[in-house]
C-alpha positions as CSV (number, residue, x, y, z in Angstrom):
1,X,11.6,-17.1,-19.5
2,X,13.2,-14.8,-22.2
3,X,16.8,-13.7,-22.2
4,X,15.8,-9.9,-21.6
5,X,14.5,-11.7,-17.7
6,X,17.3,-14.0,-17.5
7,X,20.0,-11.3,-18.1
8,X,18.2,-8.8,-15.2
9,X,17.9,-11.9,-12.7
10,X,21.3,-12.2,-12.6
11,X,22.0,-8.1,-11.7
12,X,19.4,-8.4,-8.9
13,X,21.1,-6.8,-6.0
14,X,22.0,-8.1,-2.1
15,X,20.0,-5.5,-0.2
16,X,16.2,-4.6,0.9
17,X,14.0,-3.1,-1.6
18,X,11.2,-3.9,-4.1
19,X,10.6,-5.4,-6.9
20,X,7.9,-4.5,-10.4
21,X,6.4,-7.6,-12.2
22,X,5.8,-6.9,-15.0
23,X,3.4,-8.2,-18.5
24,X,4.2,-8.3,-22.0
25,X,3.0,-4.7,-22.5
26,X,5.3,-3.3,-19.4
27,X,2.7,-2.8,-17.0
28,X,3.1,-3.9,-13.4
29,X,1.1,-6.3,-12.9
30,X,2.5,-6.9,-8.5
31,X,4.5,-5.2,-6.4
32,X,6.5,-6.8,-3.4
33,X,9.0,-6.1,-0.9
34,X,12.4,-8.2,0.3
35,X,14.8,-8.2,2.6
36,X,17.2,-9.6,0.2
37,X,15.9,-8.7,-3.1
38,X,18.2,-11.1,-5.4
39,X,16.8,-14.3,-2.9
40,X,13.0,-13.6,-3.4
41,X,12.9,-12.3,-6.6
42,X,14.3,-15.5,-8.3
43,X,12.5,-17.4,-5.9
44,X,9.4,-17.0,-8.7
45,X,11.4,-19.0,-11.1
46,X,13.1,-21.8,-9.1
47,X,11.6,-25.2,-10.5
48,X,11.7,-26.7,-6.4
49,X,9.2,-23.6,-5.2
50,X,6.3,-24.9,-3.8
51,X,3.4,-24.7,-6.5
52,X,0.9,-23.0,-6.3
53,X,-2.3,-21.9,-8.7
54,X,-2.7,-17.9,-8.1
55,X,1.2,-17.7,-8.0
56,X,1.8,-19.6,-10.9
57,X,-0.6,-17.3,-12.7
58,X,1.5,-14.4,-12.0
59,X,5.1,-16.3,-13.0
60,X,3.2,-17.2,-16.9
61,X,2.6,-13.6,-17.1
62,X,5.9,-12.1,-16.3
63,X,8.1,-11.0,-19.0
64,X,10.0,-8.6,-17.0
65,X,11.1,-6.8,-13.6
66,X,12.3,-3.9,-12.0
67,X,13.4,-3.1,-8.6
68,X,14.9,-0.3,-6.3
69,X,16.6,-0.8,-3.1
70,X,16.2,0.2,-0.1
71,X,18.0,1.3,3.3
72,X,15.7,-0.9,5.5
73,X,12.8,-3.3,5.6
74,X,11.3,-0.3,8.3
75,X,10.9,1.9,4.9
76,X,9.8,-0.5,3.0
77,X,6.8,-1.7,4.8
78,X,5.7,2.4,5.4
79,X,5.5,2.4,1.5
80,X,4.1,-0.2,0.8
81,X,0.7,0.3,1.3
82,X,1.1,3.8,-0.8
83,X,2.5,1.9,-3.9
84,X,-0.3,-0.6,-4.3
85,X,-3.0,1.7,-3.7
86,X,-1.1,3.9,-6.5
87,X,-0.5,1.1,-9.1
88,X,-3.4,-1.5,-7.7
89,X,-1.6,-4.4,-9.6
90,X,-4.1,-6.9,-10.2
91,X,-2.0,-9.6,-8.5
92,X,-1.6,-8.0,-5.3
93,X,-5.1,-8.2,-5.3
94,X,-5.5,-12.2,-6.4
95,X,-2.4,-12.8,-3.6
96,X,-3.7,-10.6,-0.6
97,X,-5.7,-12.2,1.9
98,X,-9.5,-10.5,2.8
99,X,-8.1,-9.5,5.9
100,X,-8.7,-5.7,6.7
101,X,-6.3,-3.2,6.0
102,X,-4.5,-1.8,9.6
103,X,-4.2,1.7,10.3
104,X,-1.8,3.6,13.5
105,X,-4.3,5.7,15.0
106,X,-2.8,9.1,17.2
107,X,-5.2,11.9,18.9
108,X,-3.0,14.4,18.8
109,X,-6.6,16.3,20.4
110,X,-6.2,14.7,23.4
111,X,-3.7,15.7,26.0
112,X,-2.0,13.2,26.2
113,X,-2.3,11.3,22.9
114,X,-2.0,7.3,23.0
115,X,-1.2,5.3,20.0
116,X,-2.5,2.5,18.8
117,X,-4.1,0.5,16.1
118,X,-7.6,0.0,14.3
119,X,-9.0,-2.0,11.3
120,X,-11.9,0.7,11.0
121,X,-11.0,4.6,11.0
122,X,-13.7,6.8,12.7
123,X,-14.2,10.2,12.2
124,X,-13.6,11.3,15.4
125,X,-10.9,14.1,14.6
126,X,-7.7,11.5,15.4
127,X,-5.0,11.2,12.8
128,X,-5.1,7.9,10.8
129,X,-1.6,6.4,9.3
130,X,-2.0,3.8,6.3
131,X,-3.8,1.9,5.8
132,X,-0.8,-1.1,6.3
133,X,-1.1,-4.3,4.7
134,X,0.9,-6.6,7.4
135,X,-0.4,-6.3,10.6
136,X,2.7,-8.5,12.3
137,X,5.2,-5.9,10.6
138,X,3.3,-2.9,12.0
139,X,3.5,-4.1,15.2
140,X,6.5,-5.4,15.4
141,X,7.8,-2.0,13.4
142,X,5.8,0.1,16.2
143,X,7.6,-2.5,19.2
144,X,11.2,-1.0,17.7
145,X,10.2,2.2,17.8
146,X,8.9,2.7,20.9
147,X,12.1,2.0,22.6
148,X,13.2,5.0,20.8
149,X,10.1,7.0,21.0
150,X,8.0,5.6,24.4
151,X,4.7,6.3,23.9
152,X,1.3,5.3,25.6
153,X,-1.8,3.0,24.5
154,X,-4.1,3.6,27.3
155,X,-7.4,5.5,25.9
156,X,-8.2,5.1,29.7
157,X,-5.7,6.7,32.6
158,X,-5.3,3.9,35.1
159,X,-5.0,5.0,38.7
160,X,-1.1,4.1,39.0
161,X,2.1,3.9,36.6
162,X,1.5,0.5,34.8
163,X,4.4,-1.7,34.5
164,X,5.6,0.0,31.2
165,X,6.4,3.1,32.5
166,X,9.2,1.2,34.7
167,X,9.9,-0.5,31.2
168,X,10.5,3.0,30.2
169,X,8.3,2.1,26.9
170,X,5.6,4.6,28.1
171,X,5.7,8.3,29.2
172,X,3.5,7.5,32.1
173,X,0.6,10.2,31.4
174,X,-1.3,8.4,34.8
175,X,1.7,9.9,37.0
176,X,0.5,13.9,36.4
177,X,4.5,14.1,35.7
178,X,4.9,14.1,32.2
179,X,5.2,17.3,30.0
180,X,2.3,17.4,27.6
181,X,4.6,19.7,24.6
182,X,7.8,17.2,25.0
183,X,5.7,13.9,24.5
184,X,4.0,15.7,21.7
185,X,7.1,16.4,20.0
186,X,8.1,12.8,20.4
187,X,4.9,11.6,19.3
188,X,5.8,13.9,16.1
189,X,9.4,12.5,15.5
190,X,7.5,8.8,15.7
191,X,5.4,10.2,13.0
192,X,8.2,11.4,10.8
193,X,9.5,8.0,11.0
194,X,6.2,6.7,9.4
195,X,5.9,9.1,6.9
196,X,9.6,7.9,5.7
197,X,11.6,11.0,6.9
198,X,13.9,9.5,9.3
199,X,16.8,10.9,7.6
200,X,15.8,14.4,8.1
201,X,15.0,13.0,11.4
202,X,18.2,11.7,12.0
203,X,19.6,14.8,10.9
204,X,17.4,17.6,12.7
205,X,18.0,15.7,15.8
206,X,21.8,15.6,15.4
207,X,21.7,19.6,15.2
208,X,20.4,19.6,18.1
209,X,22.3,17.2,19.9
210,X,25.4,19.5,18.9
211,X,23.2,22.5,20.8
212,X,22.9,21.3,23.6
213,X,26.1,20.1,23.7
214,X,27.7,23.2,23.2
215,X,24.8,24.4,26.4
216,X,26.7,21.8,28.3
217,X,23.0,20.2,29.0
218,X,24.9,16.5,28.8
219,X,21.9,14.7,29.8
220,X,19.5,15.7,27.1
221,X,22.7,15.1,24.6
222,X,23.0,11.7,25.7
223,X,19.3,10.9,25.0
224,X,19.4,12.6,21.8
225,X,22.6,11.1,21.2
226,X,20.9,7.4,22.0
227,X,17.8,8.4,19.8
228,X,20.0,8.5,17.0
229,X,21.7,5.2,17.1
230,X,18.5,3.4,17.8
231,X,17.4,5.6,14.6
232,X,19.8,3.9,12.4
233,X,19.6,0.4,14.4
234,X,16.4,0.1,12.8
235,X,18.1,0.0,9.5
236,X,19.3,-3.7,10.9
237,X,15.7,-4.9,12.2
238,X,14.3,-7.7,10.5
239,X,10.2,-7.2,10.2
240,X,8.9,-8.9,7.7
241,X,11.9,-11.4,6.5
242,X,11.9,-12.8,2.6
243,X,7.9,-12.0,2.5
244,X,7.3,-9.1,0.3
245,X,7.9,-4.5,-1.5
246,X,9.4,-0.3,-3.4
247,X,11.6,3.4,-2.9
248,X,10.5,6.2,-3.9
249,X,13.6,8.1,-4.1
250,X,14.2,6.9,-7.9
251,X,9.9,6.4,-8.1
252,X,9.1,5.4,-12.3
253,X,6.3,8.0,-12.5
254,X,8.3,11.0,-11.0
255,X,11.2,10.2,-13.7
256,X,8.3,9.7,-16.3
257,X,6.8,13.2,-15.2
258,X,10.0,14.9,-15.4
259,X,11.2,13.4,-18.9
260,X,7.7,14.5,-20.1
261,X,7.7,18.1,-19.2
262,X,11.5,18.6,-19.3
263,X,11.9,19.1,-15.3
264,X,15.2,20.0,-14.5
265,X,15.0,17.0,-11.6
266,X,11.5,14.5,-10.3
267,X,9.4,16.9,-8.4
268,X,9.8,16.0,-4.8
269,X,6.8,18.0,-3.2
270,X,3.6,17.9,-5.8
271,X,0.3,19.7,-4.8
272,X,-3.2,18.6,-5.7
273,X,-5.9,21.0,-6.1
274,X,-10.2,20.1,-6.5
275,X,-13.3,22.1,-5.9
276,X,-16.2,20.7,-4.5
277,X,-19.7,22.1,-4.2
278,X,-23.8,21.0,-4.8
279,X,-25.0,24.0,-6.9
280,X,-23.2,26.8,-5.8
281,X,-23.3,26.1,-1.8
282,X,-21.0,24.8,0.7
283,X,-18.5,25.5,-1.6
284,X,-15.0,24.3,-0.7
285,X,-11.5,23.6,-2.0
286,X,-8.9,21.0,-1.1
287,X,-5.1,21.1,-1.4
288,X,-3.5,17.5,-1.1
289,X,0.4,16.9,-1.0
290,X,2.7,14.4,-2.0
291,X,6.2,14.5,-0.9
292,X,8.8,12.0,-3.3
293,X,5.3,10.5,-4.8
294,X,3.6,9.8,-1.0
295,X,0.6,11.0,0.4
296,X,1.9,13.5,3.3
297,X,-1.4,13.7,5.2
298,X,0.0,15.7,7.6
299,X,0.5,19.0,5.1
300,X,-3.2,18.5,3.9
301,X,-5.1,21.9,3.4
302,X,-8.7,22.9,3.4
303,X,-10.2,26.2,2.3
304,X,-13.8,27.5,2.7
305,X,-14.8,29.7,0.0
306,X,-15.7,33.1,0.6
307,X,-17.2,33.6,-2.8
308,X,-20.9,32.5,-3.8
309,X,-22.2,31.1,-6.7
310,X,-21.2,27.6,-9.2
311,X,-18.1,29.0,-11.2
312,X,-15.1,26.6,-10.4
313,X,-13.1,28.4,-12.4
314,X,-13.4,31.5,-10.1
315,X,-13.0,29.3,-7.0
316,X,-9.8,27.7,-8.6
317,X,-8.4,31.0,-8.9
318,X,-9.5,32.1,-4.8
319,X,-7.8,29.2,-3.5
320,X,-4.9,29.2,-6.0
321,X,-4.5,33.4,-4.8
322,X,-4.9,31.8,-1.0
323,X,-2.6,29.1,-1.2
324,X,-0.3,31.2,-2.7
325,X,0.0,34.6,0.0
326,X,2.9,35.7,0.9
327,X,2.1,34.6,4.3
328,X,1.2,30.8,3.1
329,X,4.4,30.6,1.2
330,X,6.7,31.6,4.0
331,X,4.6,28.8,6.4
332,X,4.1,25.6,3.7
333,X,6.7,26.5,1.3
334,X,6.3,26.1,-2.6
335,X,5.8,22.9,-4.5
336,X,7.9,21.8,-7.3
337,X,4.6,20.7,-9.4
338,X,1.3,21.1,-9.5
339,X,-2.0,19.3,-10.8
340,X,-5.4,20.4,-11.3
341,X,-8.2,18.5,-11.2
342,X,-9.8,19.8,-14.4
343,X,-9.3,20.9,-18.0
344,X,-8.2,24.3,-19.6
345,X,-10.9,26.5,-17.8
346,X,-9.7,25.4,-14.1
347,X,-5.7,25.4,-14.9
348,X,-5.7,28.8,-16.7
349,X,-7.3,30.6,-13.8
350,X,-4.7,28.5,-11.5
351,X,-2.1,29.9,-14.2
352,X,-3.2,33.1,-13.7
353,X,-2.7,34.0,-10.4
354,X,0.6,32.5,-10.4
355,X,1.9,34.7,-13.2
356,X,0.4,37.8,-11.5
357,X,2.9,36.6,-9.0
358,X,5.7,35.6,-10.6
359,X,5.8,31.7,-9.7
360,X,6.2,30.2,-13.1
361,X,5.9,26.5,-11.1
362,X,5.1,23.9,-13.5
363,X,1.3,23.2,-13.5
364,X,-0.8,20.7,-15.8
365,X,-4.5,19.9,-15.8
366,X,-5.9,16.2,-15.5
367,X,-9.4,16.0,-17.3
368,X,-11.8,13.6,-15.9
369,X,-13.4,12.8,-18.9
370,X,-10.5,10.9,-20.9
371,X,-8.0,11.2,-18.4
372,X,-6.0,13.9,-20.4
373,X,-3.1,15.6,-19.4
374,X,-3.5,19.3,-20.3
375,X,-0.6,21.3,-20.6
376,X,-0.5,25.3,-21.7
377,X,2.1,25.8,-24.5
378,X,3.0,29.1,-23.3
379,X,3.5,28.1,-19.6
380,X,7.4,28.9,-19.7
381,X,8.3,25.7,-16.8
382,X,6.6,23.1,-18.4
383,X,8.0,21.7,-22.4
384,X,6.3,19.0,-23.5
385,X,8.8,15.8,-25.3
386,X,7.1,14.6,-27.6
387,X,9.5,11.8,-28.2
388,X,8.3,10.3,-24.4
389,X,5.2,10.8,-25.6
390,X,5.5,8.4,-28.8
391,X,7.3,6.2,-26.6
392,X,4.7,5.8,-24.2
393,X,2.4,4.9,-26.7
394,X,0.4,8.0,-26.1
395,X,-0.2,11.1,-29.0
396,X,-1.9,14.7,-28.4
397,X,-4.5,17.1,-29.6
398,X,-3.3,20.6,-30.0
399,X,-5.2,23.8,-29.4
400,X,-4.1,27.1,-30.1
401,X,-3.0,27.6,-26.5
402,X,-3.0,24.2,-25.3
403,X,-2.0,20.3,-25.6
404,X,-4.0,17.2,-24.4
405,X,-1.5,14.1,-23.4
406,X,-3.2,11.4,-24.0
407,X,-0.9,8.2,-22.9
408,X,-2.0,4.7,-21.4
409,X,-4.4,4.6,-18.4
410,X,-1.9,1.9,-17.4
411,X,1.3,4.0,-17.6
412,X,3.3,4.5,-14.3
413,X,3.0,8.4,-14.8
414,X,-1.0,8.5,-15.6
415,X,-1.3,6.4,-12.4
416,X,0.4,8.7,-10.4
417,X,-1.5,11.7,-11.6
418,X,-4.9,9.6,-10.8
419,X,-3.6,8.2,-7.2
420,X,-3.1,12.5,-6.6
421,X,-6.5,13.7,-8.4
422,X,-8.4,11.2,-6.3
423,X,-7.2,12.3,-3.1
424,X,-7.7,15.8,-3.8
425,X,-11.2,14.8,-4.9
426,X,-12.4,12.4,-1.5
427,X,-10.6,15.1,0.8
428,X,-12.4,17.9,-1.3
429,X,-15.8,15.9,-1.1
430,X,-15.2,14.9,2.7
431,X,-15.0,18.4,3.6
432,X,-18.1,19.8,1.6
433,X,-19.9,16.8,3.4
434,X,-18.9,17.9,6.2
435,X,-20.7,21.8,5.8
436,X,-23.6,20.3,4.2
437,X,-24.2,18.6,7.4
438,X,-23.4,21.2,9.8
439,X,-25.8,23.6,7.7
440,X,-28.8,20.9,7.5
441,X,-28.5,20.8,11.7
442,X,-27.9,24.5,11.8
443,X,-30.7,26.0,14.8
444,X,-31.2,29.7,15.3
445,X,-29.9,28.9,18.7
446,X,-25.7,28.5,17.7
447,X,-26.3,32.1,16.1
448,X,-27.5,33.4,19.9
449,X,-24.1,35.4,21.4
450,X,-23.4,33.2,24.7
451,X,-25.5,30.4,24.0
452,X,-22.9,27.4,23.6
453,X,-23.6,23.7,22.6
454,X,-24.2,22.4,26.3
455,X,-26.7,25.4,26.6
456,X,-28.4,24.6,22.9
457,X,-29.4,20.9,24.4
458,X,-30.3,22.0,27.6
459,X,-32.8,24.2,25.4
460,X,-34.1,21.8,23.2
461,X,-34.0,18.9,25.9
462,X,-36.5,21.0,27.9
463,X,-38.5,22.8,25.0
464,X,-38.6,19.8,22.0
465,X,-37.5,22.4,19.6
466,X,-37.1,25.8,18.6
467,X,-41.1,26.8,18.4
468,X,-41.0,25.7,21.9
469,X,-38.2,27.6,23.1
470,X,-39.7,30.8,21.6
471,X,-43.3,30.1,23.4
472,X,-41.4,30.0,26.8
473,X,-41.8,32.6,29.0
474,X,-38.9,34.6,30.8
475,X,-39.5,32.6,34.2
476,X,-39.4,29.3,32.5
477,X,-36.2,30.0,30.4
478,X,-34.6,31.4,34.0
479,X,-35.1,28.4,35.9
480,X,-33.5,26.8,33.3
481,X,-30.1,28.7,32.3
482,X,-30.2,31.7,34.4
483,X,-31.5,35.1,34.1
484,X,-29.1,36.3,31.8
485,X,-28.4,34.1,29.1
486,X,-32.8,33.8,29.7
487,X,-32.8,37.4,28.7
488,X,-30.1,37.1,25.7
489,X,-32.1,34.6,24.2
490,X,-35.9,35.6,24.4
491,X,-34.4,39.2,23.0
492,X,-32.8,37.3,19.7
493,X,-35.9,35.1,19.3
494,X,-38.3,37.7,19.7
């Protein structure tokens, strides 16, 4: 162990956080979380801990660590999973079991949406959380919170109020009592808590509390009132003990980002932008968010373009000119950063339309080919350092109206930039698969005015197909849906 180690290992602090392994060249090579981050972290290096091979593979490569704390071992098991998809040290993959990844699955569709849990995400229009790596901590997080936030499992009503609704752990949909908007806006402050906003929770609710106070309505106080103590109970709940974790409220790439471009402050809401099409058709843009370095699912946007042909350049600069109405601005707000997934064609038409209106928000390209950062010299938010960029180990390639940033695929920052590209790109490509498919099953029949799905089958249930349902007669096409909609339909066929 080298002095630099020894020195740090003694400053490790009392609280819950995570902690950065890291090699010889600074990379981290595994991420992990603690409740008490000066126990496990020197745990590594005791001579009495138990041996074993993968572990002591990771101790001979350390050479130095990092850490951040936390406020609660509830945060850091929600970020988690986020980090190590971000960094994918190559230890948290040796050390993980091959146990599937667990996912908190909410139907916000249905009326009244249960929550529960899933190794395998369908797509079936429910909103996935994760994936978590622990499934004992999710649970047990999910047992905590639903004293606060009561919530039901049943994907089948039973006939009566099952015991939990006594237990006052579930809203009791099977009564025909409970108020489908209020346990939806519970089921969204349980959300907020798994997307690492229960500080904002904490506070919106204690805004309100003071409302209704001030309304004399007592009894909603008191439960708001109760909501907010269990809130920062949680703070004291031990889920996963001295096992393993990381905050993103000090994150390593957001500093590195911020250093590099001279931000005034780490970008705490970054947008992701990617165009996906196969020759010109279906052609579709995605806009992905990250709020303080996470993936915020929830503020996930998807445009359909309504311009033809294979320019992504011109489809960058529809979706940057829709993203950025007056009347998306005032709803989502504005982002502090954003990346393009492309090179100097796709972020100049981006930069365009922002400068027509005025939003000088500081915007870089990332190229696929050699993962470049491409920054435009004149772009008056963004100044490249070139001193971080030496001390990165990275160097650039100047244009006359641009610089490529070339640093180290293994850099905190470049990882952060990929972990954001490749979201925009799978939500992009998810989307355009999702038109392609629709247009491949697309009949004649769901362009008929009045003829619905349910009508459609009935149709091609009876006929075999669409030739069929044209060589019908009037009588035959009666029987089968009615005079009018028979009369509708042999009209538009014929």
């Amino acid at each position: 162990m080298n002095k630099r180690l020894q020195e740090k290992l003694k400053q490790l602090p009392s609280g819950p956080g995570v902690y950065f392994h890291k090699d010889e060249n600074g990379q981290i090579i595994y991420v992990g979380k603690a409740s008490v981050l000066k126990n496990r972290v020197r745990q590594y290096f005791h001579k009495s801990r138990q041996s074993d091979p993968k572990t002591d593979l990771l101790v001979a490569d350390i050479r130095d660590v990092d850490w951040q704390e936390v406020d609660s071992e509830i945060e850091a098991l929600f970020l988690e999973a986020e980090l190590i998809r971000r960094y994918m040290p190559k230890y948290n993959i040796l050390l993980r079991d091959d146990k599937s990844q667990i996912y908190v699955r909410i139907d916000f569709n249905n009326k009244y949406p249960s929550v529960t849990t899933t190794r395998r995400p369908l797509d079936d229009k429910a909103t996935y959380y994760g994936p978590y790596l622990s499934q004992l901590a999710v649970k047990r997080a999910l047992k905590y919170l639903r004293k606060i936030f009561p919530y039901s499992t049943h994907t089948t009503l039973p006939n009566r109020a099952c015991l939990l609704v006594h237990l006052n752990l579930c809203p009791g949909p099977e009564t025909g009592q409970l108020d489908e908007k209020q346990y939806k806006s519970s089921l969204k402050k349980l959300v907020a808590v798994l997307n690492g906003r229960k500080k904002k929770l904490i506070s919106e609710l204690d805004s309100e509390m003071k409302q209704l106070a001030k309304q004399s309505d007592f009894e909603q106080a008191g439960k708001l009132r109760d909501q907010i103590i269990a809130l920062k109970d949680l703070d004291k709940r031990i889920l996963f003990s001295d096992k393993e974790f990381m905050d993103l409220s000090k994150d390593h790439a957001l500093i590195e980002l911020s250093e590099l471009l001279g931000l005034d402050s780490p970008p705490k809401r970054i947008e992701g932008y990617d165009i996906s099409h196969m020759s010109g058709s279906d052609v579709v843009a995605s806009m992905v968010v990250f709020s303080n370095g996470v993936a915020d699912k929830s503020s996930y946007r998807k445009f359909k373009s309504r311009l033809p042909g294979n320019d992504d350049f011109l489809h960058m600069r529809e979706v940057t000119q829709r993203r950025f109405s007056d009347k998306n601005i005032k709803q989502w707000g504005k982002p502090d950063f954003i990346l393009i997934d492309g090179g100097k064609g796709q972020l100049s038409a981006a930069q365009e339309v922002l400068k027509e209106k005025e939003l000088f928000i500081p915007t870089v390209g990332l190229a696929k080919n050699y993962e470049e950062i491409i920054v435009a010299k004149q772009w008056p938010s963004t100044k490249l350092n070139d001193e971080i960029v030496l001390k990165q180990r990275g160097f650039t390639k100047r244009s006359e109206d641009f610089v490529s940033v070339d640093l180290p695929n293994n850099s905190n920052l470049v990882k952060l930039l990929q972990r954001i590209r490749d979201e925009s790109h799978r939500f992009a490509v998810s989307y355009h698969s999702v038109l392609k498919s629709k247009r491949q099953t697309h009949s004649r029949l769901d362009d008929i005015p009045g003829i619905g799905p349910a009508t459609k089958k009935k149709l091609l249930r009876q006929f075999g197909s669409l030739k069929g349902v044209k060589e019908a007669n009037q009588e035959e096409l009666s029987l089968l849906i009615g005079s009018p909609k028979a009369k509708v339909v042999k009209q538009y066929l014929s």
